[in-house]
Each structure stands twice: as C-alpha cells, then as structure tokens.
C-alpha positions in Angstrom: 51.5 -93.9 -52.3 54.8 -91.8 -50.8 55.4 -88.8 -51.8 58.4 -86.5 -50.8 58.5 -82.2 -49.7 60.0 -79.9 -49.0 61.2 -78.5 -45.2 63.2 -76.0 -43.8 65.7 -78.4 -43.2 65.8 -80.3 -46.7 64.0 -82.6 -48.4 63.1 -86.0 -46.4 60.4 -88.9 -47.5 57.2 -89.3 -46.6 58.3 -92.2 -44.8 60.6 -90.7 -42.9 58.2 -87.7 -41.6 55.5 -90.0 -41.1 53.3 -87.7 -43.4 51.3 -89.4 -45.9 48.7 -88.8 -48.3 45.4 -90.0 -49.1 43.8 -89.0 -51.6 43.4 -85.1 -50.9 44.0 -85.5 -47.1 47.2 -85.5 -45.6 48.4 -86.7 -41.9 51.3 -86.8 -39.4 52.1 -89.2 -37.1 53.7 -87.9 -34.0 54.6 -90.0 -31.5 54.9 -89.9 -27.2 56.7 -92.5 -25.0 57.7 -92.8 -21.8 60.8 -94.0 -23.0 61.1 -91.4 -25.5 63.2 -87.8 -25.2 61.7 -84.7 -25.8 64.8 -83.7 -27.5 64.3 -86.3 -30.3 61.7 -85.5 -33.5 59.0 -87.4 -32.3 58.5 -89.0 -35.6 59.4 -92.4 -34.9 57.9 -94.7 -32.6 61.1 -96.6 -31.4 64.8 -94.9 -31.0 66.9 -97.9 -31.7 69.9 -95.8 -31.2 69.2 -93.4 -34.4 69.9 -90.4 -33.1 67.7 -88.5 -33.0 65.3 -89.7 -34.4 62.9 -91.2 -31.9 59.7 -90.3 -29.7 58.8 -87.5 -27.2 58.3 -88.1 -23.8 55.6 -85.4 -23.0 52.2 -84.5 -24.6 53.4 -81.2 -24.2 56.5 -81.7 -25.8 54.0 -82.9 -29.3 51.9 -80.1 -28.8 54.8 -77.4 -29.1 55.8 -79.7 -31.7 52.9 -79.2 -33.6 53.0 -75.4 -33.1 56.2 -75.0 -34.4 55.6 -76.7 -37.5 52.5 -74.4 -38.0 54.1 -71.5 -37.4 57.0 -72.7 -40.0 54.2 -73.2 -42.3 55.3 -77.1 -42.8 51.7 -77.5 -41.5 49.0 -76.5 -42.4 45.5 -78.5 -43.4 46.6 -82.1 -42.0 45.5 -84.3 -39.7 47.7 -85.1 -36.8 47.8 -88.0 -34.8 49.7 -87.8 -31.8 50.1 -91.4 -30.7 51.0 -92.0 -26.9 52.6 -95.4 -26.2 51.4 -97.2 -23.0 52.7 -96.2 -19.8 52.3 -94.1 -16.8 53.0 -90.0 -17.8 53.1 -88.0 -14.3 52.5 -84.3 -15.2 54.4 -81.5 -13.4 51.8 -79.0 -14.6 48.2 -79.1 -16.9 48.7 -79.8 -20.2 46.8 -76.4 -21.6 45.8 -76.0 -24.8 45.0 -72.7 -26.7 43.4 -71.8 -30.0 47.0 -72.2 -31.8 46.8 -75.5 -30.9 43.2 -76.2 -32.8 42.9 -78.5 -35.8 40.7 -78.1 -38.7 37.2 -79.2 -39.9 38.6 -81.7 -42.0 42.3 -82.3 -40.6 41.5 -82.6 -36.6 44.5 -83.0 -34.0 44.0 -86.4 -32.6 45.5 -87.2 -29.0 44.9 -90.9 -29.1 46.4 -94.1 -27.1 48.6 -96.5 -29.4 47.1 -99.4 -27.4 44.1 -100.9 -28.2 44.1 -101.8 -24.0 42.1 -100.0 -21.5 44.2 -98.2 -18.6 47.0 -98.7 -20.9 47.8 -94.5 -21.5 47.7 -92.6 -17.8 47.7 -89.2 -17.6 48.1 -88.6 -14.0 48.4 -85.9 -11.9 49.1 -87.0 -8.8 52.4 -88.6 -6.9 53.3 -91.8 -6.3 54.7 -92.1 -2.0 57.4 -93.5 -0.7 59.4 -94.8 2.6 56.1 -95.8 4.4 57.6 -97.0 7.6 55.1 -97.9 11.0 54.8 -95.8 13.6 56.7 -95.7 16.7 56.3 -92.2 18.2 54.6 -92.8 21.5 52.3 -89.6 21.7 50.7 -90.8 18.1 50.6 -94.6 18.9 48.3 -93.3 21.9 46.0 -91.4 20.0 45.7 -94.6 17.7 43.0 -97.3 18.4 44.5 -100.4 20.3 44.2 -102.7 16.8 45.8 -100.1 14.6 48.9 -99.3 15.8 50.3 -102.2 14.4 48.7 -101.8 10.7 48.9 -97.8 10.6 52.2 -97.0 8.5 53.8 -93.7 8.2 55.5 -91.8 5.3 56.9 -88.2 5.6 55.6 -86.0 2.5 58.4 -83.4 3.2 61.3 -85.2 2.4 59.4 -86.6 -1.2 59.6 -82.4 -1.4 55.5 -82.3 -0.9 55.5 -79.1 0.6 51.6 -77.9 -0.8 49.2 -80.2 0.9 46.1 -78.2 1.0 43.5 -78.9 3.5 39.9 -79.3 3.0 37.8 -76.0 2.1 34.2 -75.2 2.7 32.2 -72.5 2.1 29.4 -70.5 3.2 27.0 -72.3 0.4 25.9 -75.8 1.3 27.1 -78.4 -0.9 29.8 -76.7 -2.2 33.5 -77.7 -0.5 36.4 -78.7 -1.7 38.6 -81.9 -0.6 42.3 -80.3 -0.9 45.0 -83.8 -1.7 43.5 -87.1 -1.7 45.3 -90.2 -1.0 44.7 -93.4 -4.1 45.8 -96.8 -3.2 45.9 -99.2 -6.2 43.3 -96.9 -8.2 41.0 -96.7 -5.8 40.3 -93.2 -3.2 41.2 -94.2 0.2 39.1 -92.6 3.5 40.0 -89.5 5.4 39.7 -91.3 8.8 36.3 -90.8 10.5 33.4 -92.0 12.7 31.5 -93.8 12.1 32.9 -96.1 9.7 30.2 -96.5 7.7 26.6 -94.3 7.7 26.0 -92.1 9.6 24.8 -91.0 13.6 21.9 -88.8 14.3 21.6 -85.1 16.4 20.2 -85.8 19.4 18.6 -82.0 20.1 19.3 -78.7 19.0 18.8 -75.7 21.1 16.5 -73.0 20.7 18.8 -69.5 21.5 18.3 -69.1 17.2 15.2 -70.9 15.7 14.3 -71.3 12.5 10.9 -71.9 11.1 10.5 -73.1 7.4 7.1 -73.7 6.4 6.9 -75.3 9.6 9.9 -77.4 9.6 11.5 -75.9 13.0 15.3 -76.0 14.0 17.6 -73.7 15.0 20.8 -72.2 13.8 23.1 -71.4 16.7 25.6 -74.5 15.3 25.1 -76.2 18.3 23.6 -80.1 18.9 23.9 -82.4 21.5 25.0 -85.9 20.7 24.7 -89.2 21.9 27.9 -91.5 23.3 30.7 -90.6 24.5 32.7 -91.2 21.7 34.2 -87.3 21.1 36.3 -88.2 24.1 38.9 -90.2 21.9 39.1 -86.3 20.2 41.0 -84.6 22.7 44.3 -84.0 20.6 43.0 -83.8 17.8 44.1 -80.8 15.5 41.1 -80.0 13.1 38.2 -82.3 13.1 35.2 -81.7 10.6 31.5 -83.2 10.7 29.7 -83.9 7.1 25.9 -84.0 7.4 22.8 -83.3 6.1 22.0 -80.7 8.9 18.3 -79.7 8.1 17.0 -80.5 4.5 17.5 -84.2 3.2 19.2 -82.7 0.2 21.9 -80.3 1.3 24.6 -81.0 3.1 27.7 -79.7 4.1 31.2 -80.3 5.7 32.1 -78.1 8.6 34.9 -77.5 11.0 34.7 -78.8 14.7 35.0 -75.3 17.1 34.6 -76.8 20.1 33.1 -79.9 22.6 31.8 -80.3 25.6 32.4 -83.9 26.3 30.2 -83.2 29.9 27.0 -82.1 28.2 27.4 -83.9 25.1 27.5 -80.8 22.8 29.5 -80.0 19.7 29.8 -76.0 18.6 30.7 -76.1 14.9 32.7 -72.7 13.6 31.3 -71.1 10.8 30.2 -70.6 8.0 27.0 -71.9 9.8 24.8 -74.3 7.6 22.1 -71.4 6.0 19.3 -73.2 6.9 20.2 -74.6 10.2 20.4 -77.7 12.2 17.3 -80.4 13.2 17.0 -82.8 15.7 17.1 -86.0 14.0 19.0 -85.1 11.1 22.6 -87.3 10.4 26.0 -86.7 10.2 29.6 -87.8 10.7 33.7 -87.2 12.1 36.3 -87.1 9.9 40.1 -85.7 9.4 40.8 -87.6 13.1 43.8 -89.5 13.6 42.1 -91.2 16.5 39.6 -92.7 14.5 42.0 -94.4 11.9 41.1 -97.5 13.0 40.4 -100.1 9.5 42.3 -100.6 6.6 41.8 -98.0 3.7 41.7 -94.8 6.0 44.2 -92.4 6.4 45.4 -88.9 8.0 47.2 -86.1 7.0 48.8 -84.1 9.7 49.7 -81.1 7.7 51.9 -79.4 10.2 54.3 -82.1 10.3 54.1 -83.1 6.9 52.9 -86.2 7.8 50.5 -89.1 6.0 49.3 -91.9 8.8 47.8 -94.9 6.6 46.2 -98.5 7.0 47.0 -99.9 3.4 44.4 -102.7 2.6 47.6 -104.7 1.0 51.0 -104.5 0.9 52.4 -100.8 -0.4 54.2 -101.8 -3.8 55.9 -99.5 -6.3 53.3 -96.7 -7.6 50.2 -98.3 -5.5 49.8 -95.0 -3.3 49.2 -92.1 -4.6 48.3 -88.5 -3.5 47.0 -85.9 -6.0 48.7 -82.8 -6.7 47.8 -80.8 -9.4 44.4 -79.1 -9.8 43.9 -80.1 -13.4 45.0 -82.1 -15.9 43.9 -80.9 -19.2 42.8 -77.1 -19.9 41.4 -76.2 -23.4 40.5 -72.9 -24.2 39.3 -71.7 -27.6 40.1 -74.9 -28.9 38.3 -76.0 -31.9 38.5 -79.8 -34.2 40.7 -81.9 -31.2 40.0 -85.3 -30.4 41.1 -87.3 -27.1 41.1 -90.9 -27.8 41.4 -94.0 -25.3 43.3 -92.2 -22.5 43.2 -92.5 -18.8 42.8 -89.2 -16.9 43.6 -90.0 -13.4 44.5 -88.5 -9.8 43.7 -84.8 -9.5 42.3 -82.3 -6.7 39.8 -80.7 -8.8 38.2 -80.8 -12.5 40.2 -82.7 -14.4 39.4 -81.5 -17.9 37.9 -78.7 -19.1 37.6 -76.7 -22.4 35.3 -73.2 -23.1 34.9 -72.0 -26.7 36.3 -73.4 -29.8 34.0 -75.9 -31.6 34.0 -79.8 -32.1 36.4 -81.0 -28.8 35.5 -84.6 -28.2 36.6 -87.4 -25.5 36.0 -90.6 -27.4 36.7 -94.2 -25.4 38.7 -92.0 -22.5 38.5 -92.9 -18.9 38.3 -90.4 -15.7 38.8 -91.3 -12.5 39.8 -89.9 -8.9 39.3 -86.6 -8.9 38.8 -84.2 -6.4 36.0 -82.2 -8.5 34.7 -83.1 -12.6 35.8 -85.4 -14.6 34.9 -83.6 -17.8 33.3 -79.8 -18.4 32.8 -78.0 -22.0 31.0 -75.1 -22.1 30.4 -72.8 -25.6 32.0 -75.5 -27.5 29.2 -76.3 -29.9 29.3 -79.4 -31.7 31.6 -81.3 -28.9 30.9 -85.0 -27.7 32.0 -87.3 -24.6 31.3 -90.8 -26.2 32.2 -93.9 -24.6 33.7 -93.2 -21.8 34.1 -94.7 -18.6 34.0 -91.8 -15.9 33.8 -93.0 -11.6 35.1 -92.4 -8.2 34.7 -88.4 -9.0 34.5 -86.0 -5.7 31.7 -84.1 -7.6 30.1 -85.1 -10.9 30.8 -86.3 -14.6 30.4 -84.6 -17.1 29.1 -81.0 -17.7 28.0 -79.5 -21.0 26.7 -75.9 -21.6 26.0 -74.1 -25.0 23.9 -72.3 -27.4 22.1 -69.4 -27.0 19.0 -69.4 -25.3 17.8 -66.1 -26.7 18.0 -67.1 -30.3 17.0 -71.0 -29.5 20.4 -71.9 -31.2 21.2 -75.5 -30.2 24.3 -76.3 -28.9 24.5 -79.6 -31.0 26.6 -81.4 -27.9 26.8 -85.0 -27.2 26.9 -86.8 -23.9 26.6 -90.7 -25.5 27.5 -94.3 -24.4 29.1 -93.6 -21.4 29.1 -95.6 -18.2 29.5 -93.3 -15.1 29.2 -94.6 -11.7 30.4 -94.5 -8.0 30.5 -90.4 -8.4 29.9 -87.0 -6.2 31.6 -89.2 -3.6 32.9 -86.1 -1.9 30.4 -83.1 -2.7 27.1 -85.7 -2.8 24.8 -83.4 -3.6 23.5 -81.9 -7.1 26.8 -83.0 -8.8 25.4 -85.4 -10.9 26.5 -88.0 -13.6 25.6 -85.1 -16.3 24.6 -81.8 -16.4 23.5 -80.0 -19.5 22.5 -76.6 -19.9 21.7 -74.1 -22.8 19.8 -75.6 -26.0 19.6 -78.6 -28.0 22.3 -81.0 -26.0 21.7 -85.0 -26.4 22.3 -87.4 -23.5 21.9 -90.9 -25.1 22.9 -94.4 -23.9 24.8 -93.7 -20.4 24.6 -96.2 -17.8 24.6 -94.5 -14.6 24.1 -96.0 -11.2 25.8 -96.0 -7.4 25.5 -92.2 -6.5 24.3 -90.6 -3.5 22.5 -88.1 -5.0 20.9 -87.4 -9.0 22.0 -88.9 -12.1 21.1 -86.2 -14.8 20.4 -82.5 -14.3 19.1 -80.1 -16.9 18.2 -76.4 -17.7 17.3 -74.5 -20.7 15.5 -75.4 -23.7 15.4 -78.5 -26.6 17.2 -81.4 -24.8 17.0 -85.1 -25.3 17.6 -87.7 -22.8 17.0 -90.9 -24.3 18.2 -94.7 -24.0 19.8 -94.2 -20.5 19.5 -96.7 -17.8 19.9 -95.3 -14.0 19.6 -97.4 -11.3 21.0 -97.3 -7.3 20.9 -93.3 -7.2 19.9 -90.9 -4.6 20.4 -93.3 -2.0 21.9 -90.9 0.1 19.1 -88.3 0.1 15.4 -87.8 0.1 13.1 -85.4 -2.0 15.6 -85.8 -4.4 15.3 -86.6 -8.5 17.0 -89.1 -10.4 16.5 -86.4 -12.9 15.9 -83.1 -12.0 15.3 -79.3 -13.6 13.4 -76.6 -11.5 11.8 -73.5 -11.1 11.5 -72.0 -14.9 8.4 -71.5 -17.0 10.9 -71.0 -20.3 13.3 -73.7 -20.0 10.6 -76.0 -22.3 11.7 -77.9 -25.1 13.1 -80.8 -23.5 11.9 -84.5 -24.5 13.0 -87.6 -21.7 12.1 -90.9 -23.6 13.0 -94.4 -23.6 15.2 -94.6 -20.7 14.9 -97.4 -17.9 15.0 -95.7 -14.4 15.3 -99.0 -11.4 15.7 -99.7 -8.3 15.4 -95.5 -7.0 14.4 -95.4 -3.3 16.0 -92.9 -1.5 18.1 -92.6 1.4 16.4 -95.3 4.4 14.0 -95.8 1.4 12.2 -93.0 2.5 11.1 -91.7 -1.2 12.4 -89.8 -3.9 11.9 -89.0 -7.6 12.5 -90.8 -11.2 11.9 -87.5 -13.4 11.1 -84.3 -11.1 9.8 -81.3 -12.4 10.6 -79.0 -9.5 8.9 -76.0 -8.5 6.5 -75.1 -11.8 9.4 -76.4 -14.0 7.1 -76.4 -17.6 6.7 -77.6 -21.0 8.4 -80.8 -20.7 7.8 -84.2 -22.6 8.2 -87.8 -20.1 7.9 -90.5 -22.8 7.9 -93.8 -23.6 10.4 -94.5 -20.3 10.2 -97.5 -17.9 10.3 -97.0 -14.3 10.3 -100.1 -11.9 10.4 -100.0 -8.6 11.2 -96.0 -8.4 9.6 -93.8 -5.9 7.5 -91.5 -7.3 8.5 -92.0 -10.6 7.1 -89.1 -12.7 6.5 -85.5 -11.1 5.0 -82.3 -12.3 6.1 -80.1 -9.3 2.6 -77.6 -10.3 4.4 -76.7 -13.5 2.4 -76.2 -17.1 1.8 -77.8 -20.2 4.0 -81.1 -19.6 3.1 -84.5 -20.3 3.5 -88.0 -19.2 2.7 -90.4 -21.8 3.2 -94.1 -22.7 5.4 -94.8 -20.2 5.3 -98.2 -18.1 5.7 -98.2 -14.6 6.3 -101.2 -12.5 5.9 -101.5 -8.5 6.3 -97.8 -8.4 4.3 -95.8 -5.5 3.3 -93.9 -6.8 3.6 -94.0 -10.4 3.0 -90.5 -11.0 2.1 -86.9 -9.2 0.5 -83.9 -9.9 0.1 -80.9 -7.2 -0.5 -77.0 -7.1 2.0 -75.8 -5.2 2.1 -73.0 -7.3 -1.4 -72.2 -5.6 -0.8 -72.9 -2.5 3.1 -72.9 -0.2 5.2 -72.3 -3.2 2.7 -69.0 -4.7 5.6 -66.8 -3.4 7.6 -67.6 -5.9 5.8 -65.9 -8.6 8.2 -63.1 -8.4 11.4 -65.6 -9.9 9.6 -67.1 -12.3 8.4 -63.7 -13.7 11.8 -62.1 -14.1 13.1 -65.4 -15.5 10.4 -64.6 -18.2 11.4 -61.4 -18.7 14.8 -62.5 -19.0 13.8 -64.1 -22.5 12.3 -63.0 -25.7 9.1 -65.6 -24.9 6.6 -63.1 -27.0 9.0 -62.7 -30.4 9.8 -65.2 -32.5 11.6 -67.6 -32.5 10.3 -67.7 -29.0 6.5 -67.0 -30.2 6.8 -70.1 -32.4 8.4 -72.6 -30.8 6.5 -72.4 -27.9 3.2 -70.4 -28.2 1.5 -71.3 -25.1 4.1 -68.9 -23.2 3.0 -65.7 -25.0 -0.1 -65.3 -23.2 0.7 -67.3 -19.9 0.7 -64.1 -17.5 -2.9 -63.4 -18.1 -4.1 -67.1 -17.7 -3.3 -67.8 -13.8 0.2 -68.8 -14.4 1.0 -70.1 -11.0 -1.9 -73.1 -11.6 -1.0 -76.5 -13.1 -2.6 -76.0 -16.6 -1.9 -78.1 -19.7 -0.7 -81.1 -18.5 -1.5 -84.5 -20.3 -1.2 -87.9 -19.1 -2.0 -90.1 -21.0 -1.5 -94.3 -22.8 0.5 -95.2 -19.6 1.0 -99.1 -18.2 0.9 -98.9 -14.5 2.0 -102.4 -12.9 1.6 -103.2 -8.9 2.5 -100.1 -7.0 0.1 -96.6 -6.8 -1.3 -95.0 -9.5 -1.2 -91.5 -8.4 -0.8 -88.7 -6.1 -3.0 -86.1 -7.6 -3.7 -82.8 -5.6 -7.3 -82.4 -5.6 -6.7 -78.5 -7.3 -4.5 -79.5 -9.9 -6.8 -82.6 -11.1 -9.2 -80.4 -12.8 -6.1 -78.8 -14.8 -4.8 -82.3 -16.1 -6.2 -84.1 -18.8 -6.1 -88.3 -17.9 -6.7 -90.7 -21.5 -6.3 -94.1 -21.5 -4.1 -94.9 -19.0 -4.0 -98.6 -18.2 -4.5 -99.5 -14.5 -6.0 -102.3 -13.4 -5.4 -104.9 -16.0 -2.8 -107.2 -16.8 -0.5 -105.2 -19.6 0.9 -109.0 -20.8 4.5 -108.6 -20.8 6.8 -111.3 -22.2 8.7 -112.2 -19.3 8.2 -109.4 -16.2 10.4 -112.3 -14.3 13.3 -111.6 -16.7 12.9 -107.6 -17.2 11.5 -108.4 -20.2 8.7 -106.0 -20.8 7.4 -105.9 -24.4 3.9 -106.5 -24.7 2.4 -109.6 -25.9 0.3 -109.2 -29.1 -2.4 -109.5 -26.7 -1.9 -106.7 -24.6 -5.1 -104.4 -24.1 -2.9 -101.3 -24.3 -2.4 -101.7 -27.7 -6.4 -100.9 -27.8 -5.5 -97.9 -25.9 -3.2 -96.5 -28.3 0.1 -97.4 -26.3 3.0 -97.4 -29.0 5.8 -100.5 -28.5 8.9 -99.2 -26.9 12.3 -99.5 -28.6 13.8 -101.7 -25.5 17.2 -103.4 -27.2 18.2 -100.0 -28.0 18.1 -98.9 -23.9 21.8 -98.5 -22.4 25.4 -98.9 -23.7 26.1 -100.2 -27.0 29.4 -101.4 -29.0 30.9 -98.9 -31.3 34.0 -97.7 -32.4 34.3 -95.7 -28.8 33.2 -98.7 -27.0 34.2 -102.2 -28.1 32.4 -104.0 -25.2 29.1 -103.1 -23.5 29.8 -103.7 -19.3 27.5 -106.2 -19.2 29.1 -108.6 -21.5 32.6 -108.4 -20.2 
C-alpha cells in the first residue's frame, strides 16, 4: 500500500521517495552507483535524464544523506537500505561512521550490494597503475638477473601523483611489523622481490660475543650469523634489504633491516631492534625488498627514492589489473549501534580494513575481505555483533577479531563469528594473527572453514566461549610448537567449550609437530569435546593446567592423540607469580565468580601449580599414539573408558566417514554419536553455496 507525507520540501509519494510501509515498519531505499552524482537525491536507481533525480556515487555521499534527513526529522524509526549498484568504488579516504549514523533495534541501516553476484560491489582502497613501460636504464638492467631484464616493467608512481609510499616498519616486538603499500595484480598480492624464491635458507653459526641461554636452548644476540653461498654478492647496490626469519623460537619471527655484509667472511650484521630472544644456529630465514633478486614473474620492487615500481607481471597488465594500496582503512565505525554490511567486497588496503568499537548489533553478513596489509574485520565492545558468511583471505595479519563483555561481571558479549570461510591469511605478520581471535565472555565461533596459514587458526582468552562445527586443516605449517587452537597462561579464563569441530591434516613446519587444541602454560577449566582430529600432531594438550577435560573425541593417525605434563611442577614453576596476579585481577571468590566456577575459590591452598582435575575420558583413538603423559601429572588425571586398541567400526574411514556402526564397542563405553553433517559451512541466507559444492 502507498501512502504519501509530508517534507520540508512539499508533499511527494511514497513512490517517489522510495519509502514504503509495512504494516508498522517503514523503509527507504537509497541508492549508490558508480554512474550516479552525488548531487542527485539518491532515490532512484537509474537517472534517465530526470534531473535530478537519480543515484549517488559515494557511500559517503548516502550516509550524510541519511544524516540530514534525521537531523530534519524526515527520519526517524525506518529502516534504510542503502543499495550499491555493481561496480568498482575507489575511496579517497575511510568511509567513518559515528553514532549519528546508527540505526535502530527494529529499523537497522542496511549497506547492502544490489547484485545478487559475488565481487560484484568493490570497495577498494587502493590505486589502479599506469604507463608500465620496460626498463632501459643501464645501471638497473645490471642489477637485474640476466632472464629478467626483458620481463621486468617499469611505471613511475610520481607522475600518477603517488607521492606517500611508505616503506616496511618493524618493531622492537617480534611478530609485530607492518608491510607499508602493497602491490595486487588481478586480485591477487604480488611478492616484494627476495631470496630465496620459495622457503627458506638456514644460519650457518652465530657467534658467541652475547650468548643467550634459555632453559638450555643457547644462541646469542649480537645480530650477527654467518651464511652459507655467496649469494649476498648480487646485493651490493642495493638500497635497504630486510631478512624475515624465525631467528631463535619456531614461533616468533620477525623482519629486520640488513646493517651490513661481509661478503669475505660470510657474515650479515642486522640493525636493530635486535630479535629479543636472539639468533640460533640452524634456525631459517630469508632476503627481501632487493631489486637484484626480482628474478620470476609476480615479484616486484619499490625504489622509494625515485618513486619508482620494478615489476614482472605474470600476464599482460590490462586496465585496473595492478594495483597498489593506499589508504590505511576502509571502513571505521565508532559507537555505531543496529548497521548491517551486506554482500560487499572490501579490498586493497595497508592495514585493518574494518573496524568498529562500541555501539551494539554491527554485522558483516555475505561480505568479502581481501588484501590487506593488516585485519580484515575487528569489533571490539559491540555486543551482540556477527561476521556471518563471509569469505575473508590473502590478509597480511588475521581475520577477524572480536572482544566484548565484561569479564568481572561474567557478562557475555553475545558475538558471532559463523559460516565463514577464511584462508590463505597472516601471509605477512605469520605468527599469532590467526583466522579468529575472540576475547572477553560468551563469543560463538561456529561453522568456519579455515585452512592454508602459516601459523594458528583460532585464538581465545577469557571466559564462556564456544567453538563448534569448524573444520581447520593445512595450518601451522610454517611453525612448530604451535596450536591450531591456542589460549595460555590463565587459571580464570575457564568457561570455554571446543566441540564438534574436524581438525586435519596439522603437522607443522618440516612436519616436525605441533598442536590441534593447546592449552598453554596452565591454561584451566576448559571443555575439548566431541571433536575429530585425524592425522594432527599432538592433537589435544593440557599444558599442566587444571580441571579440563578431553572427552569423546575421535582421533585418527594422531601421535600422539593426547598429552598431559606438569610443567607447572617442574621448568614452567616460575610462573606462579603471573598467574597469581591474573587471579587477583578478578573477583574468582564472589559470585558470580564463586558460582560459575567453584573450584577456583580455594585453588591457592591446593598446590595450584599441579595438573589437578583433569578428565579424559569415552575417547576413540585410531592408528597413531595414545599419549604422552608426564609421569607427575598421571596421578592428577582421571582416564574412563577410553577406547584404544579395538576397532571403533566406522562406516567408511576410506571416505572420511566416521560414524560408528551400530556395532561399535564405544557405544558400551558410553561414547555419544557425533553430529558430523552439521561440521563446516552451511547454505543460508549469508551464504548461498557451501565451497565445496561450487
């Protein structure tokens, strides 16, 4: 039914507005092209020379729309759709929103794609090049390898007026660096040129002028190795050459400047920051940001002096196909409560590219994220928010981060990380930027598939979480003693249940071992249930934490299946200290704390630092190990039922199908059937095709 009122400017139809009603809710139509004129009303979808009444061309220009006709009082309790036509929309700046810019609990603001086509609505923050030419200036054709110098193209940044090309940043905290403007070639990141092409080469010796003892792991911290080959000596002119490698743990890394070499001992001298924990013989590494090694397609140089970008394009360079990032963000929310972002691209940024703090109820529904220097997606204090559907990959750091609640009080944040595929991430920063991160209380992650990343796949802190129905595979494979999920060092953060997910294929880096779920460093109070692990290194660990259990889980070809140690007994006792004034940090003897988790209140008088509490219990364990079970923290564990040496009886262990015949002698045991078909991502109204049946 149309009705007509009233505006400022006279009286016009619902038609013509594009307001309607429905029954007591009301909604506008606002629409965004890139055809469209930000001097026009925005209230038609097409112009066909009417004047003016046609679409935007900005988001921004609907959002100030939208403003306006609040403050005017024209609007007031609707809902708003503002619907972006396909096309390419290049932002000069973030598109920020602020609490004026919120919708209501019953009348959201809804920036959603017109086009039911994914990739169709790109948000981009980046710059497409031009006037690539090759290279002819002698001194640069010599630096180049003998097969590129025909292939390497050239295109000057300063004359596209690209005067900010920031270069890459580290700090004095491993893991943690920042890549400055990236180069994208036909959607893909392209390769700051390095050395080796692919992996990595190994210290050859370290001195001793500033050792460095850890637990016994020696190494020194001068910033000096020796290296093997004599391929530095291509490196002479080079202007700023940086090395990225795991210098002394198997889990932190970090990129650092070149200060000198010494081509006739073989030694490198790398400038501070210094790595804190030093450098090992053995350990790996690689060059990069050298011209001299741009020697494949995909790789490219920036010589920021000159103003300069050297690249070997894999194809031929067509209109929009390279692309360098520019801004630092694309979307910034900040006490933004009730808006929606539906079936957009996000795409081409240095850093985060979305993020909101406070407000209530933001969610990212059937969006895609891609190449970006830093996050794809972070909400923090935003209770009630949701990332559903999603497609998020090729991420410097992570994917999504999500933070609320109050930890004091136990109030749950009620966010949502669901049905989301995320893959082919922390491809910059590989370490401890995983897929998701959740902290506070009471935040779901449900039905991601997550695979390809060097490092974890879910990390989590605080109290009352729920992982479930998530499938990981191919993670960590760039690291050892590393979790596929991973929380540590806390005796409070309890609460949180991990069920029903399938961990796979989990090795570590040279398959040298790493973790399915690890509870690091007395990390307590945690449930592991119901999940399958196959073929995962060390698939369950209790890290000499308390009162967690690992129940009715299968594990297939895992070695071993699960481990138990003491450490809190033993090399880890100093850490008593933290994990008492972590437990002073909460109210763990009042209630709610008191009642939700009673076993704290009296934990400092009964030995805290031992493994007490723990259950395992009613799990399948298939080929593999059992256990690795310190001999201290055995008596501390109670074992029931576990299912060892028998055949379980699944259907088809061939196929991955592994429900249990009727049969099965678990059942005897008390093992309860595992909701398999619900495991991964699902169709829904977010997601209209699962990846693996397109």
């Amino acid at each position: 039914m149309k009705q007509s009122f009233t505006t400022l400017t006279g009286i016009v139809t619902a038609a013509a507005c594009s307001m309607v009603l429905c029954g007591k809710a009301r909604a506008l139509d606002i629409y965004v092209s890139p055809t469209g004129n930000d001097t026009w009303s925005g209230l038609k979808r097409d112009h066909h020379g009417n004047g003016d009444q046609g679409p935007f061309a900005t988001i921004e220009r609907a959002r100030d729309e939208i403003r306006r006709l609040r403050t005017s009082g024209r609007l007031k309790h609707e809902t708003v759709h503002v619907k972006i036509a396909t096309g390419r929309y290049e932002l000069k700046q973030p598109i920020e929103l602020a609490k004026q810019d919120s919708g209501d609990d019953n009348a959201p603001v809804i920036y959603e794609a017109e086009t039911s086509k994914v990739t169709e609505v790109r948000v981009v923050g980046g710059r497409a090049l031009t006037g690539f030419t090759p290279v002819t200036d002698p001194a640069v054709l010599q630096r180049l390898a003998p097969e590129a110098r025909e292939h390497v193209l050239k295109t000057d940044l300063k004359s596209q007026e690209i005067g900010d090309i920031p270069g890459i940043q580290t700090s004095s905290q491993w893991a943690v660096s920042e890549v400055g403007m990236e180069l994208f070639f036909k959607d893909k990141p392209m390769t700051i040129a390095r050395w080796p092409n692919k992996g990595f080469v190994k210290i050859v010796d370290v001195p001793s002028t500033n050792p460095v003892d850890i637990r016994g792991t020696k190494g020194d911290n001068s910033g000096q190795f020796t290296y093997e080959g004599d391929r530095p000596e291509r490196w002479g002119a080079e202007k700023e050459m940086w090395l990225h490698g795991y210098w002394f743990w198997d889990w932190a890394d970090q990129r650092q400047k070149v200060q000198s070499i010494d081509t006739a001992k073989h030694q490198i001298q790398l400038a501070p920051p210094l790595h804190s924990y030093g450098y090992r013989k053995g350990q790996w590494y690689y060059a990069f940001n050298i011209l001299a090694e741009l020697d494949e397609p995909g790789e490219y140089y920036v010589d920021r002096d000159a103003g300069v970008l050297y690249f070997w394009p894999p194809e031929p360079i067509r209109k929009n196909d390279a692309v360098i990032s520019m801004l630092t963000n694309l979307v910034n929310m900040k006490d933004v409560s009730n808006v929606t972002w539906k079936g957009i691209t996000f795409e081409d940024v240095r850093s985060t590219a979305i993020s909101a703090t406070g407000g209530e109820n933001v969610a990212f529904r059937g969006c895609t994220v891609r190449n970006g220097g830093s996050w794809a997606i972070r909400i923090s204090a935003a209770p009630g928010s949701i990332i559903s559907g999603c497609d998020i990959y090729q991420m410097g750091d992570g994917g999504i981060t999500l933070s609320g609640g109050d930890r004091k009080t136990l109030t749950p944040a009620r966010m949502l990380a669901d049905n989301n595929h995320i893959h082919h991430y922390s491809r910059w920063n590989p370490v401890y930027k995983p897929a998701v991160m959740i902290d506070g209380v009471g935040i779901k992650v449900s039905h991601n598939l997550i695979h390809d990343a060097p490092h974890m796949a879910i990390g989590f802190g605080g109290n009352d979480h729920v992982i479930e129905y998530n499938e990981i595979y191919n993670v960590c494979y760039e690291s050892n003693d590393a979790g596929a999920m991973y929380a540590g060092r806390n005796w409070t953060m309890r609460g949180t249940t991990i069920r029903y997910n399938y961990l796979h294929d989990i090795s570590g880096f040279q398959n040298k071992g790493c973790v399915g779920v690890y509870l690091d460093d007395q990390f307590s109070g945690t449930q592991i249930f119901g999940n399958i692990f196959n073929k995962v290194t060390r698939a369950a660990m209790i890290g000499g934490g308390r009162d967690c259990s690992i129940e009715n889980n299968v594990f297939i070809d895992c070695v071993p299946a699960a481990h138990v140690d003491a450490r809190g007994l033993g090399w880890a006792a100093d850490g008593f200290q933290g994990l008492k004034d972590s437990l002073a940090d909460m109210p763990y003897d009042k209630a709610p704390w008191s009642d939700r988790y009673p076993k704290l209140v009296s934990i400092l008088s009964e030995n805290p630092m031992a493994p007490r509490g723990n259950l395992i219990a009613r799990n399948i364990v298939v080929g593999g190990r059992w256990g690795d079970f310190e001999d201290k923290a055995k008596p501390m564990v109670t074992f029931e039922n576990n299912l060892l040496e028998q055949d379980p009886q699944f259907v088809n262990a061939a196929k991955g199908d592994f429900r249990l015949k009727p049969s099965s002698p678990a059942w005897k045991l008390g093992f309860k059937a595992l909701p398999l078909d619900k495991i991964g991502l699902y169709k829904g109204p977010d997601r209209r095709v699962t990846d693996k049946e397109e």
